[in-house]
Short mmCIF file of the C-alpha atoms (twelve columns), coordinates in Angstrom:
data_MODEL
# 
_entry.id   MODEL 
# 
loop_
_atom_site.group_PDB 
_atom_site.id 
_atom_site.type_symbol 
_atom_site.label_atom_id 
_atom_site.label_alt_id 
_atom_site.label_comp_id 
_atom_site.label_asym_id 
_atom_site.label_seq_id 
_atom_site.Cartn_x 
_atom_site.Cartn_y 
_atom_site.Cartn_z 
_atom_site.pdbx_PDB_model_num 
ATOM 1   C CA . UNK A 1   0.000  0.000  0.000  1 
ATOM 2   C CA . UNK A 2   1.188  3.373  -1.345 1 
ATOM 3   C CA . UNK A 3   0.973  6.322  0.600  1 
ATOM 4   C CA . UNK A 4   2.389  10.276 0.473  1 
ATOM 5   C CA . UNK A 5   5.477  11.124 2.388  1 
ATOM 6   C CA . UNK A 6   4.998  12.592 5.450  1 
ATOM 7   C CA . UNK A 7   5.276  15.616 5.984  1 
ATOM 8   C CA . UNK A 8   8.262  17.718 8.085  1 
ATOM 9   C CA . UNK A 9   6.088  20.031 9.198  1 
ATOM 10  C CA . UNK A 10  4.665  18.209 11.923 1 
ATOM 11  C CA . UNK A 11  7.862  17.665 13.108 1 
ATOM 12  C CA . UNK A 12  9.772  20.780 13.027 1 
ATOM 13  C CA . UNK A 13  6.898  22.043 15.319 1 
ATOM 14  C CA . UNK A 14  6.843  19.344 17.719 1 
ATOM 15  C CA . UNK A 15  10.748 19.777 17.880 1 
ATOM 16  C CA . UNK A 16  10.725 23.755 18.067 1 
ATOM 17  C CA . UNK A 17  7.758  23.701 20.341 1 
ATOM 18  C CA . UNK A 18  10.200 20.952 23.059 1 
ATOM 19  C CA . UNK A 19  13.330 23.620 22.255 1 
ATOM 20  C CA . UNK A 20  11.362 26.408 23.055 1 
ATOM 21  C CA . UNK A 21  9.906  25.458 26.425 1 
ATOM 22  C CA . UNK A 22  13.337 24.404 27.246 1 
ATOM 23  C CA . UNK A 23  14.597 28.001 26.474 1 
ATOM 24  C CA . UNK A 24  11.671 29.576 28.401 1 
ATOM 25  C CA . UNK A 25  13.174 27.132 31.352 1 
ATOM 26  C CA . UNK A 26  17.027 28.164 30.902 1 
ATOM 27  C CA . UNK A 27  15.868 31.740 30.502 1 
ATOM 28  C CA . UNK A 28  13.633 32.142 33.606 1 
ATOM 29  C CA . UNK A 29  16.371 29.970 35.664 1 
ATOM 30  C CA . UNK A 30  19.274 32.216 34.853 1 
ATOM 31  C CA . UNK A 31  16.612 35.279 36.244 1 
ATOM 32  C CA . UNK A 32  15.569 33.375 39.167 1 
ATOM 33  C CA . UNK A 33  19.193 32.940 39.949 1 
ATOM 34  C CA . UNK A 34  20.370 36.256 39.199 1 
ATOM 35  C CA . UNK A 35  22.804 35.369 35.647 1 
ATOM 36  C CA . UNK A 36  23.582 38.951 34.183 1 
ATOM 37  C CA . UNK A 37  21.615 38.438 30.653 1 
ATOM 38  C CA . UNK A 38  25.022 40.190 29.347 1 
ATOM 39  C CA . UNK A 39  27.264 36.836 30.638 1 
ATOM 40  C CA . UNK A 40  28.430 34.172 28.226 1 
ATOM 41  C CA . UNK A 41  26.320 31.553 29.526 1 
ATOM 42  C CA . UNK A 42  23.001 32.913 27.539 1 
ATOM 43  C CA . UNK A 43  24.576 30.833 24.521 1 
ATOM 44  C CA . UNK A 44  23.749 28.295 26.802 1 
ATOM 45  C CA . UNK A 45  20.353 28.067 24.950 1 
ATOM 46  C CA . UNK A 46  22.197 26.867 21.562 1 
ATOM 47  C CA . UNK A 47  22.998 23.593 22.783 1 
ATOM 48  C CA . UNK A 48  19.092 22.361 22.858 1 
ATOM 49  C CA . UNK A 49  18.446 24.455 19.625 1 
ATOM 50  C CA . UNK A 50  20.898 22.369 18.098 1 
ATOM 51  C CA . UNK A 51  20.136 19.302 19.548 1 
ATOM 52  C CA . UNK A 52  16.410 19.638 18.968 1 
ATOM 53  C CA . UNK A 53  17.216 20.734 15.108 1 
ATOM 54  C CA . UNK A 54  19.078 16.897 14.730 1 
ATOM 55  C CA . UNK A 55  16.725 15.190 16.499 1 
ATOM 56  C CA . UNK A 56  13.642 16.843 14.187 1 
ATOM 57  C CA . UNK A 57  16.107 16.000 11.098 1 
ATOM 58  C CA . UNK A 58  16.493 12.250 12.846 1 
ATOM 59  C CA . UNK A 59  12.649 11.721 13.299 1 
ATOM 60  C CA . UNK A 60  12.248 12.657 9.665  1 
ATOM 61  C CA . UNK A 61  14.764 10.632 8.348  1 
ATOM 62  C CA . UNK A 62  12.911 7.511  10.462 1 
ATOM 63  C CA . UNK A 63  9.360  8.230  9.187  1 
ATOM 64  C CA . UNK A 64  10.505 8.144  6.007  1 
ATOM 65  C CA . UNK A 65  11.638 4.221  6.521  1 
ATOM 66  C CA . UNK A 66  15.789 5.062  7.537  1 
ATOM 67  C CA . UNK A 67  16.058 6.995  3.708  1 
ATOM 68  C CA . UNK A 68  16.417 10.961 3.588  1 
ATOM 69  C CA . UNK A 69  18.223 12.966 1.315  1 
ATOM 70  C CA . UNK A 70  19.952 15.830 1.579  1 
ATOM 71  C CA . UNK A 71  17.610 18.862 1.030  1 
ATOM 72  C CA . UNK A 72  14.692 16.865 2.499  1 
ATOM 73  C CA . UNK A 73  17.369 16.770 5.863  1 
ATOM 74  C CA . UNK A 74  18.188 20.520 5.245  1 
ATOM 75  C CA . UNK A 75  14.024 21.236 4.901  1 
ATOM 76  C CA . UNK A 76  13.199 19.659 7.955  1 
ATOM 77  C CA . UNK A 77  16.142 21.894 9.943  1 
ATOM 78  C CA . UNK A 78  15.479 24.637 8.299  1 
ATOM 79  C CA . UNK A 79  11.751 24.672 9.157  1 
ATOM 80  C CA . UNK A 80  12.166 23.502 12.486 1 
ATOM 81  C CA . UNK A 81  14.623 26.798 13.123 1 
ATOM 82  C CA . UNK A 82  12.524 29.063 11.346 1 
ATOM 83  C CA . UNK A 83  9.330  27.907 13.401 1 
ATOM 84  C CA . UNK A 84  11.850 28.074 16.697 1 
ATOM 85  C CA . UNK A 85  12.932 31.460 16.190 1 
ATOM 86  C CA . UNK A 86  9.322  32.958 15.627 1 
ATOM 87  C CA . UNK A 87  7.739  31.064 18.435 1 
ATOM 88  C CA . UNK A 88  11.309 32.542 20.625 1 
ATOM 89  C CA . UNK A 89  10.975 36.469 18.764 1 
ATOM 90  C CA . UNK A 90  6.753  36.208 20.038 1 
ATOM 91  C CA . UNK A 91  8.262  35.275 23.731 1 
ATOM 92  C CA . UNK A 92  10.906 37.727 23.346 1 
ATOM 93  C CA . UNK A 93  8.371  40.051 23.060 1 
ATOM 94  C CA . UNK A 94  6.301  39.450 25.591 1 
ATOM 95  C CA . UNK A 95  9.108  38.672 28.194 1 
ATOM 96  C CA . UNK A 96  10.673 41.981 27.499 1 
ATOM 97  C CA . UNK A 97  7.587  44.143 27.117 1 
ATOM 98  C CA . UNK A 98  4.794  42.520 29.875 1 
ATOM 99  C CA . UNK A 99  6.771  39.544 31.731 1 
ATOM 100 C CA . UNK A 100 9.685  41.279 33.058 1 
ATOM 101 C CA . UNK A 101 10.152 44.702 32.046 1 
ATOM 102 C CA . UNK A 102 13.047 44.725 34.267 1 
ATOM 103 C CA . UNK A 103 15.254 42.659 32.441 1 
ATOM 104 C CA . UNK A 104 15.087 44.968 29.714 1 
ATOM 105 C CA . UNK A 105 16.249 47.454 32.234 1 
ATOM 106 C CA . UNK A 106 18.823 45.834 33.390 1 
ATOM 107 C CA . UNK A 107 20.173 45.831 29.867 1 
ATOM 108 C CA . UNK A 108 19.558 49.731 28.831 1 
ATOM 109 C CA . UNK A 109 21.994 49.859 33.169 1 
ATOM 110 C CA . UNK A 110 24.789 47.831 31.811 1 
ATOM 111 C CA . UNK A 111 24.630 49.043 28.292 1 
ATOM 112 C CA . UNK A 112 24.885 52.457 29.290 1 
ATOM 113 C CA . UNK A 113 28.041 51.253 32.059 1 
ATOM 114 C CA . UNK A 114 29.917 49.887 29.151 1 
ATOM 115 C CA . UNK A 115 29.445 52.882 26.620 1 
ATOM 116 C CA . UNK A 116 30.079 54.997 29.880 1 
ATOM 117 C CA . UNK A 117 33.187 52.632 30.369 1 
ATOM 118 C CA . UNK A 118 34.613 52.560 27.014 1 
ATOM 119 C CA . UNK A 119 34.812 56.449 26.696 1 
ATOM 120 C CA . UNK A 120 34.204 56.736 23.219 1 
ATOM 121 C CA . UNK A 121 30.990 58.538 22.976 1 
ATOM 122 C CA . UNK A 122 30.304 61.337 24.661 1 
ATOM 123 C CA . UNK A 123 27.040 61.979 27.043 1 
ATOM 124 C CA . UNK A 124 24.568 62.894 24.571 1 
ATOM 125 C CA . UNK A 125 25.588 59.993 22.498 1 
ATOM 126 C CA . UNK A 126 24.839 57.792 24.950 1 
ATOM 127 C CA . UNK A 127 22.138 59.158 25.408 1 
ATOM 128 C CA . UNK A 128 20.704 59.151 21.852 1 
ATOM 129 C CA . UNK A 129 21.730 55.600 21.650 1 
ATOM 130 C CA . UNK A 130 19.908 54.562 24.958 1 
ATOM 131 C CA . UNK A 131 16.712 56.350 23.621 1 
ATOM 132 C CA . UNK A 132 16.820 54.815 20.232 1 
ATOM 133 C CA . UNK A 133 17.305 51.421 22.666 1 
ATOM 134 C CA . UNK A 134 14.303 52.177 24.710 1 
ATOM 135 C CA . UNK A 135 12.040 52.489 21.231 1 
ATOM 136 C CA . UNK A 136 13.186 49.928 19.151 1 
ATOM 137 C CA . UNK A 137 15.310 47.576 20.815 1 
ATOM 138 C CA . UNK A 138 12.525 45.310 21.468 1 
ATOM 139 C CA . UNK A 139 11.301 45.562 18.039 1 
ATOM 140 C CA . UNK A 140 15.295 45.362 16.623 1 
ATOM 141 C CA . UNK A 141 15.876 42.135 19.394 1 
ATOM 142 C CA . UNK A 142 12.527 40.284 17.879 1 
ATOM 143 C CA . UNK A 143 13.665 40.949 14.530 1 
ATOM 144 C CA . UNK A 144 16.866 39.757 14.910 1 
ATOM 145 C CA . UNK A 145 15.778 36.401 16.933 1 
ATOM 146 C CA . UNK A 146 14.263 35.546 14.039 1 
ATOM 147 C CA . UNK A 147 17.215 36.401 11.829 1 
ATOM 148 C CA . UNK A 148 19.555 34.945 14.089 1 
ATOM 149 C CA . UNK A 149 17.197 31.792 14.376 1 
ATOM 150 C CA . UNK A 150 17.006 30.927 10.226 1 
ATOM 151 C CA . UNK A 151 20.983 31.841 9.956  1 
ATOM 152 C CA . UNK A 152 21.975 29.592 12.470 1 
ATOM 153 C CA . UNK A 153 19.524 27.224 11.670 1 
ATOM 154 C CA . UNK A 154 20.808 27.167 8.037  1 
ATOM 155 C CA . UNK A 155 24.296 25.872 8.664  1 
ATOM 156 C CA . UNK A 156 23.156 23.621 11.447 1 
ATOM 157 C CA . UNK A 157 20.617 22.315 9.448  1 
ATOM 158 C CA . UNK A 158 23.289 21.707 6.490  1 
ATOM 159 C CA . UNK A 159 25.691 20.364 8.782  1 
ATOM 160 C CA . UNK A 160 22.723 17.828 10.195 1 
ATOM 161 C CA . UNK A 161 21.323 17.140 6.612  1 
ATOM 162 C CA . UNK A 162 25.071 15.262 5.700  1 
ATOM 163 C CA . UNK A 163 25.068 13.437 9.212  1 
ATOM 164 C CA . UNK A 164 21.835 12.132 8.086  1 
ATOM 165 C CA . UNK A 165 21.088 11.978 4.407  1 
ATOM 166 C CA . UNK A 166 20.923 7.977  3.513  1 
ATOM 167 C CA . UNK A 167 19.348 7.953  0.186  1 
ATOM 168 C CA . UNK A 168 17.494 5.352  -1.775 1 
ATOM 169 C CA . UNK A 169 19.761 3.108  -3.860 1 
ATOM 170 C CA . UNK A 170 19.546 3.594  -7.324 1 
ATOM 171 C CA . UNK A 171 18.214 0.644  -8.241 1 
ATOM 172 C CA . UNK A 172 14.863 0.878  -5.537 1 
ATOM 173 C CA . UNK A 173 12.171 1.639  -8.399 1 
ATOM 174 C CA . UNK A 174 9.419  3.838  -6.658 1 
ATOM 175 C CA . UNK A 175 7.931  7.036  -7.369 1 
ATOM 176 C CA . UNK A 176 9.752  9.606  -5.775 1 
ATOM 177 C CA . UNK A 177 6.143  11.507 -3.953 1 
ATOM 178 C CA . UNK A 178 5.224  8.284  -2.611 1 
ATOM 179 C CA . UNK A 179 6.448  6.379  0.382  1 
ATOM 180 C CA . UNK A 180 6.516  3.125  1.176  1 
ATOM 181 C CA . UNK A 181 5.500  2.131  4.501  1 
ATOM 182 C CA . UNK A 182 8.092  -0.577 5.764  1 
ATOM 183 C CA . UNK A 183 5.583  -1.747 8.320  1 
ATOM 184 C CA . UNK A 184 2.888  -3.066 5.757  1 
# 
């Protein structure tokens, strides 16, 4: 019995839905326990992102019977970080602008320390630059989650798609839109 492939859809979401609760998780932890959200350790949240992406390229590869090639490997990652990085820019959003307003704050404070630090702008620069922070850096960090997201995604995603890709052999004579289900 002959049947479509499945899609990657449903997978990339399950995946970027699991990655993105984990974030929420790491994210709220590193505010419960006081982490400056300036430190190195808020790349922490790459490791699951990238974990996540292989494992949705893994799942793929196993509903369609153990075979995936390349750009079906590359689609699934690629959707998976393009879903992650919306869902992430929406929380973003509403962590910065409703849940904790004070986070954002705390990143106009040590923003302004380090220009004030650094010594190469003067007052009203830093000024100008803290105001243009305080009416579009929400907007700018949302925007760029989601940039950030499908670049990163893109080259994980490639690297995952030539871990994975097993294709057909040559001589396996079936129509490349349908699948055959292994089970039956």
């Amino acid at each position: 019995m002959e049947t479509k492939l499945p899609s990657s859809n449903q997978t990339a979401f399950k995946w970027a839905i699991i990655y993105v609760i984990i974030a929420i998780v790491i994210i709220y932890a590193f505010q419960f326990l006081n982490i400056d959200q300036t430190s190195a350790a808020k790349y922490l949240t790459y490791i699951p992102f990238i974990a996540f992406l292989f494992l949705a390229q893994k799942e793929y590869k196993d509903q369609l019977g153990g075979y995936l090639t390349f750009g079906q490997g590359l689609g699934a990652g690629f959707k998976y970080a393009i879903i992650s990085g919306v869902i992430m820019a929406v929380f973003s959003y509403l962590y910065f602008t409703f849940l904790s307003p004070q986070i954002y704050e705390q990143i106009l404070t040590a923003t302004r320390d380090k220009l004030t630090q650094d010594g190469k702008l003067s007052s009203d620069q830093i000024d100008t630059t803290l105001n243009f922070m305080k009416r579009f850096g929400i907007i700018s960090i949302v925007f760029g989650s989601i940039i950030s997201a499908a670049f990163f995604g893109v080259i994980i995603a490639l690297i995952g798609a030539a871990i994975f890709k097993n294709e057909k052999p040559p001589f396996d004579i079936h129509d490349e839109n349908t699948y055959v289900d292994p089970a039956v």
